[in-house]
C-alpha positions as CSV (number, residue, x, y, z in Angstrom):
1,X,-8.5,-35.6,48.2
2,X,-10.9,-34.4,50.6
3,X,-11.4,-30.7,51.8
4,X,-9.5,-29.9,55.6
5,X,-12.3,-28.5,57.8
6,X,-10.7,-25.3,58.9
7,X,-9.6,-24.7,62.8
8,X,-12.3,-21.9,63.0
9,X,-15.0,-24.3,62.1
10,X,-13.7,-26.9,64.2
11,X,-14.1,-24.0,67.2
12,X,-17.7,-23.3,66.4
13,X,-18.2,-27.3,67.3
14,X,-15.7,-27.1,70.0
15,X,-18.2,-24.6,71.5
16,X,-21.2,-27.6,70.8
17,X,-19.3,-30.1,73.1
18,X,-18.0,-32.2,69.8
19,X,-15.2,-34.0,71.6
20,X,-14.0,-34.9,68.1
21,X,-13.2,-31.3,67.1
22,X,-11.5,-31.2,70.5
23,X,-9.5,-33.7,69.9
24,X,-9.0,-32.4,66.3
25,X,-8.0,-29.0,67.4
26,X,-5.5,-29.9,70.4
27,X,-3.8,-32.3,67.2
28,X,-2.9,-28.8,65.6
29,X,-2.0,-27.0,68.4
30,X,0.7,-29.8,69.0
31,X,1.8,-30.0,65.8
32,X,2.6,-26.1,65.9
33,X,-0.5,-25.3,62.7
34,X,-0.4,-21.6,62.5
35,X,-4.0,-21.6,61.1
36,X,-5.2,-22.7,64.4
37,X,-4.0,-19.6,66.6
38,X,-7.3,-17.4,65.5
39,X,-9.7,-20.5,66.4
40,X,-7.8,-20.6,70.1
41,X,-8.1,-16.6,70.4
42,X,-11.7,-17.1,69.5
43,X,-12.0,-19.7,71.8
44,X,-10.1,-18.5,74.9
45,X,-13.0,-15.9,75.1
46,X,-15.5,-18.7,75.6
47,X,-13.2,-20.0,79.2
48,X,-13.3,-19.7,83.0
49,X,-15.8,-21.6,83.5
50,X,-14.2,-24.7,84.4
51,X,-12.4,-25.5,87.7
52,X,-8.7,-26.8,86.8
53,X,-6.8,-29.0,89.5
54,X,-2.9,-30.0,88.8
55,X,-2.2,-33.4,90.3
56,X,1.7,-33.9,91.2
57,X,3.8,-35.6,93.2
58,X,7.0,-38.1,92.9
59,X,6.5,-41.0,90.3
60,X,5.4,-43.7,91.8
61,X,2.9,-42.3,94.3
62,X,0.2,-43.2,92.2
63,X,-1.3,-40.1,90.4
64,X,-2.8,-42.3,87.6
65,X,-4.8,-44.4,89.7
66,X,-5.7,-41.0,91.6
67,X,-6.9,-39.6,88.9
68,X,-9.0,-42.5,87.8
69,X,-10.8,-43.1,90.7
70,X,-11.3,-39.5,91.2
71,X,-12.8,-39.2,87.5
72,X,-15.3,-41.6,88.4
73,X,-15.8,-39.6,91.5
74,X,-16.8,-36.9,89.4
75,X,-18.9,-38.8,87.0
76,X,-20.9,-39.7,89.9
77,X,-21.5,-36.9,91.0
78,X,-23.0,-35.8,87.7
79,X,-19.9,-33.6,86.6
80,X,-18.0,-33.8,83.2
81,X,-14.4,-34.3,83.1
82,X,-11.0,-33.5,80.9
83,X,-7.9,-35.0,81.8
84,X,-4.4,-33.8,80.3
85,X,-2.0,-36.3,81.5
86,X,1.6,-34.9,80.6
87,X,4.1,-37.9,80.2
88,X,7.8,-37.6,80.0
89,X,9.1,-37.3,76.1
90,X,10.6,-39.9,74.0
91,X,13.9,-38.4,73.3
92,X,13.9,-39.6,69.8
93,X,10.2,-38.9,68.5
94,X,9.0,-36.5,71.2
95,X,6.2,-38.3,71.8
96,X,3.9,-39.5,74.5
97,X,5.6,-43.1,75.8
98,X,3.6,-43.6,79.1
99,X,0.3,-44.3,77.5
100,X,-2.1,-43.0,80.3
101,X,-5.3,-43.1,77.8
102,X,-4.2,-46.7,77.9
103,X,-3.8,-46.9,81.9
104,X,-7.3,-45.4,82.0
105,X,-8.9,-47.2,79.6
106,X,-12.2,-48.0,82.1
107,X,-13.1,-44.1,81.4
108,X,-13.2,-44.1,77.5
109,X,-16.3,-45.3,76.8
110,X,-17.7,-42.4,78.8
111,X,-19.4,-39.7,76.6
112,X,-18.7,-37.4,79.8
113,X,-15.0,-37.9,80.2
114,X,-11.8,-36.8,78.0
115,X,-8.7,-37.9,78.4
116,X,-5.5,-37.3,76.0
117,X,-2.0,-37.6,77.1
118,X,1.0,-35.1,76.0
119,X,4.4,-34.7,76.0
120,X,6.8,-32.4,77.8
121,X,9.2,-32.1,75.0
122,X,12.0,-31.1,77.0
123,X,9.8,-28.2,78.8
124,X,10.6,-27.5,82.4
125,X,8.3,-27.7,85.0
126,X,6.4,-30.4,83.4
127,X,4.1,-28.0,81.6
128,X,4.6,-27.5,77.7
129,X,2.4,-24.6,76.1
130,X,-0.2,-27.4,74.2
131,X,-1.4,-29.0,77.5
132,X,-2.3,-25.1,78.5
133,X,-4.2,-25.0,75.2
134,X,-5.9,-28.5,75.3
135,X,-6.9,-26.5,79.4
136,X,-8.2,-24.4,77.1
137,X,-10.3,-26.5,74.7
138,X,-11.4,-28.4,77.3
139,X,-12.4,-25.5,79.1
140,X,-14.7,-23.9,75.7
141,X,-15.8,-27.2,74.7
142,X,-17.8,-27.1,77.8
143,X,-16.1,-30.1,80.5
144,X,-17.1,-28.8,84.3
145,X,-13.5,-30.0,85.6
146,X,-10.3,-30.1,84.2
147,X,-7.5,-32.4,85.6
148,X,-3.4,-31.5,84.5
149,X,-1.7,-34.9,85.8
150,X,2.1,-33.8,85.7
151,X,5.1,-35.9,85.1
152,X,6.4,-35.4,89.1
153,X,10.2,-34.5,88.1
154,X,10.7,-32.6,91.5
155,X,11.5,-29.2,92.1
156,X,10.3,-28.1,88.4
157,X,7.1,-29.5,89.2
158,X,5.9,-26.2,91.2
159,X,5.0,-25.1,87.6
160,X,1.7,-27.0,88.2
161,X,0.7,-23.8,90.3
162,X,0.7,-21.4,88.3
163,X,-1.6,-23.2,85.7
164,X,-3.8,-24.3,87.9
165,X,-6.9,-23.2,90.5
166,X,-6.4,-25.9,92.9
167,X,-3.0,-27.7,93.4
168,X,-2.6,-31.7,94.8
169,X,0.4,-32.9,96.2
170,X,0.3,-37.0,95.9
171,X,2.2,-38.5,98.0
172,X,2.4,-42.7,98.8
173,X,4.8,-44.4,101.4
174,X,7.2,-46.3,101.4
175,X,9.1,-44.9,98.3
176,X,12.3,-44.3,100.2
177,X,11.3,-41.0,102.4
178,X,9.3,-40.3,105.0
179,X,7.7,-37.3,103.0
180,X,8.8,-37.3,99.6
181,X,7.4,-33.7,98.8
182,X,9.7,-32.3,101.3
183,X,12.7,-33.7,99.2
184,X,11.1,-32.9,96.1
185,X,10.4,-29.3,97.3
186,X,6.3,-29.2,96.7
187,X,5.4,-29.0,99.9
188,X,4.4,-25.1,99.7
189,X,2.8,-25.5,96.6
190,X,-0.2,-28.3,98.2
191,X,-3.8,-27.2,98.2
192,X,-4.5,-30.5,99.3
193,X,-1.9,-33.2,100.3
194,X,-2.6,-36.7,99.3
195,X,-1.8,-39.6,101.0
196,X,-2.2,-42.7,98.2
197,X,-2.1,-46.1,99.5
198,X,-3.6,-45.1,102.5
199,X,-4.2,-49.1,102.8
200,X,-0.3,-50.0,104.0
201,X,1.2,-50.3,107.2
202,X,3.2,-47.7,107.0
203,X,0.9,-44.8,105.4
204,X,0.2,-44.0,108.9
205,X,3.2,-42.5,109.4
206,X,3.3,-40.5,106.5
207,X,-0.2,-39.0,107.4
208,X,1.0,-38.0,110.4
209,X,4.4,-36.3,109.6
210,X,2.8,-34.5,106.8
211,X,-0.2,-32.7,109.0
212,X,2.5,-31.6,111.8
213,X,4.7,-30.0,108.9
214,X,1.6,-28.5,107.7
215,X,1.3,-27.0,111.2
216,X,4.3,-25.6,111.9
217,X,4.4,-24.2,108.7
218,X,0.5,-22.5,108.6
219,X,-0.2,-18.7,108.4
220,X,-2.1,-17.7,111.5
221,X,-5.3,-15.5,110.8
222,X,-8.9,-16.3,109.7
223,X,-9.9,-17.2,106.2
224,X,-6.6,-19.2,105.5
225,X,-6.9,-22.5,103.7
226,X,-5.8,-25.2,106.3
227,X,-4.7,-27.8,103.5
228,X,-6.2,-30.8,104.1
229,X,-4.2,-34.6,104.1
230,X,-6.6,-36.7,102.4
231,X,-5.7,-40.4,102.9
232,X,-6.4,-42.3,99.7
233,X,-6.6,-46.3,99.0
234,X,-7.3,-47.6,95.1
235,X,-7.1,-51.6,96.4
236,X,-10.0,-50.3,99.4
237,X,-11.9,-47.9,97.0
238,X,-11.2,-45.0,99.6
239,X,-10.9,-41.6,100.1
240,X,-11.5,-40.5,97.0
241,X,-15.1,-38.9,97.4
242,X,-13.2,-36.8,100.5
243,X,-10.7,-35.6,98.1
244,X,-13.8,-34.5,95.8
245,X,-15.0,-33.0,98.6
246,X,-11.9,-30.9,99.5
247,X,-11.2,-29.4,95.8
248,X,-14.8,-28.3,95.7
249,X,-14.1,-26.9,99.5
250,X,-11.0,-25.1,98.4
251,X,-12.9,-23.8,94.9
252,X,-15.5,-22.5,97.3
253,X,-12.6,-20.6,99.7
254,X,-11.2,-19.1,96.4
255,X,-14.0,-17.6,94.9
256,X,-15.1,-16.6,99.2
257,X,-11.9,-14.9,99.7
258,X,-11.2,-13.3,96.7
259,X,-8.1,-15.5,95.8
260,X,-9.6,-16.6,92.6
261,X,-8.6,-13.5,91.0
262,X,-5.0,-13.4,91.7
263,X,-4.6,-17.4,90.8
264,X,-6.3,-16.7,87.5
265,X,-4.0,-13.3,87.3
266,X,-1.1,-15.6,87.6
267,X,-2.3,-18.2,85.1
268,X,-2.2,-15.5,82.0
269,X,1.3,-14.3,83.6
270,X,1.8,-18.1,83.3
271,X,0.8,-18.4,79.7
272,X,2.1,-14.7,78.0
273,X,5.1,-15.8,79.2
274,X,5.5,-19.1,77.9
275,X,4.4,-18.0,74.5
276,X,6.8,-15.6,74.4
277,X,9.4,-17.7,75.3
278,X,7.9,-20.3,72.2
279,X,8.4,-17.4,69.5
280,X,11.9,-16.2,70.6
281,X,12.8,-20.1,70.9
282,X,11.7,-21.0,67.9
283,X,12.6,-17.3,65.6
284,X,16.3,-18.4,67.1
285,X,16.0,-22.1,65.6
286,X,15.0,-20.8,62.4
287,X,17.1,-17.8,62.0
288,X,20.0,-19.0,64.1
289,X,22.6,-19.3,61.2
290,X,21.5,-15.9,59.8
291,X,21.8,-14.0,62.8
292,X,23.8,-15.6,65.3
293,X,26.9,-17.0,63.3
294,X,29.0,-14.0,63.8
295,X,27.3,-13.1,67.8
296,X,28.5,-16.8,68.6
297,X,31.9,-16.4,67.3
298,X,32.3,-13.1,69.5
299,X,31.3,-14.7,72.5
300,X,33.5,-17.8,72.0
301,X,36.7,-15.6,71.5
302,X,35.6,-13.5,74.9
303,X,35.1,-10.3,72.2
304,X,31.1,-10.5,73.4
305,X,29.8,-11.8,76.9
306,X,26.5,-13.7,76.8
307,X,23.9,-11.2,77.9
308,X,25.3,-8.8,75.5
309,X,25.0,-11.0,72.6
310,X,21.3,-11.8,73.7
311,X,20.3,-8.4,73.5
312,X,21.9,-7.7,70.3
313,X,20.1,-10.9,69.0
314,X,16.6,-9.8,70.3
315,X,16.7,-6.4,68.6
316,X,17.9,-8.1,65.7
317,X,14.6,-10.3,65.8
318,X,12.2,-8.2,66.7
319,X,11.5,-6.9,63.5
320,X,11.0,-10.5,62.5
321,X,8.7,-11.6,65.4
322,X,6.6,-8.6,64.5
323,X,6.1,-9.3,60.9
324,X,5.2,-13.1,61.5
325,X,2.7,-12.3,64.6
């Protein structure tokens, strides 16, 4: 039986640029490995350098091929690249089902690019704790950009911008709406709209309904981004080098104005907070039949009302929390 390398050595060649000890290390986070939390605190220290952009949109408006064509982008311009594509769970195993490392196979033979796909498992807004991690790993191990390509679920979806620096909006016609992020409720959260499919009759339209919301919507005064509608076409090979150009525009205007400091603010608010949702979550499963039997039965005979039950529970587990954090 061979020895385990340990999570704080994998770290140390996380910090080298070993993709393999990436890889390695977001396997442990997902698998919930308590011996890998010290190697992620050691390693959070080593981020911020990376730019991280959250793709989103409906499915079918083509976010895969986006993000494809805009890795290559990227590559060409001499830049490295991590991918975290989130895919919807497998209800029986959890797992990943959509397969995007498979979708984007043309990229894994680059040394520059990484690409790993995760599930939601169940999490709302698209965004499970891992993918902020594997951000992370990415981040320390060295990539220049970082892309989170969400599941598009609608109005959950606006988690996307609180985890990430720059936010696009993909959106493709002819899926049944004139402007599906309008239905979907992601209109506010665009950085940068996308129009995919830029190549059909009708993406015209879409184009042009999109940039007079965006004006009637658009805080007057100097310095505020104008979000930009990028038309994009994978079958013409187009647009994508604009849509480059606007996340590096908009990565310039954060760190000009200033804004870079509340978006990263709101990223840790972001993360504390699902981590503390993880621990509560997961100190219930464990000690639900211990603590909760008798709270449940209170509340289902009206004796108890929810919220008074939770707060009984949380006191109850705080001693535990402590003494396994």
């Amino acid at each position: 039986m061979t020895n385990r390398i340990s999570s704080m050595k994998l770290a140390e060649r996380v910090q080298e640029g070993h993709v393999r000890a990436i890889a390695r290390l977001i396997t442990r986070v997902e698998s919930g490995d308590p011996e890998v939390r010290q190697a992620m605190a050691q390693l959070y220290k080593c981020t911020g350098r990376a730019h991280v952009v959250g793709i989103t949109g409906v499915p079918g408006a083509g976010k895969s091929t986006l993000v494809t064509q805009l890795v290559l982008e990227y590559r060409a311009s001499g830049r490295t690249v991590g991918v975290v594509a989130i895919d919807p769970s497998s209800p029986f195993s959890g797992g990943a089902i959509l397969g995007d490392r498979i979708r984007m196979g043309e990229l894994v033979s680059d040394p520059g690019v990484f690409i790993r796909s995760m599930a939601t498992r169940g999490t709302l807004g698209g965004l499970a704790r891992p993918a902020l991690d594997a951000v992370d790993l990415l981040d320390a191990g060295g990539f220049d950009v970082v892309l989170i390509e969400t599941v598009g679920v609608g109005q959950d979806e606006v988690d996307i911008v609180r985890a990430a620096h720059t936010t696009v909006v993909v959106n493709a016609p002819g899926l049944g709406d004139d402007i599906q992020a309008i239905k979907a409720g992601v209109l506010e959260i665009a950085d940068i709209h996308v129009v995919s499919k830029a190549d059909r009759p009708d993406s015209n339209k879409t184009i042009q309904e999109l940039k007079a919301m965006l004006m009637m919507s658009l805080e007057p005064g100097e310095g505020v981004w104008r979000v930009p509608v990028v038309p994009t076409s994978s079958e013409k090979h187009a647009g994508f080098g604009e849509l480059m150009a606007a996340i590096d525009l908009h990565a310039e205007h954060l760190e000009r104005s200033g804004e870079i400091t509340e978006r990263r603010r709101q990223i840790a608010l972001t993360r504390v907070v699902k981590v503390a949702e993880e621990i509560v979550r997961d100190n219930f499963a464990r000690d639900s039949r211990s603590q909760t039997e008798e709270l449940l039965e209170k509340v289902t005979q009206r004796q108890l009302d929810p919220h008074g039950a939770a707060v009984t529970l949380l006191k109850a587990m705080k001693e535990t929390i402590h003494e396994s954090h």
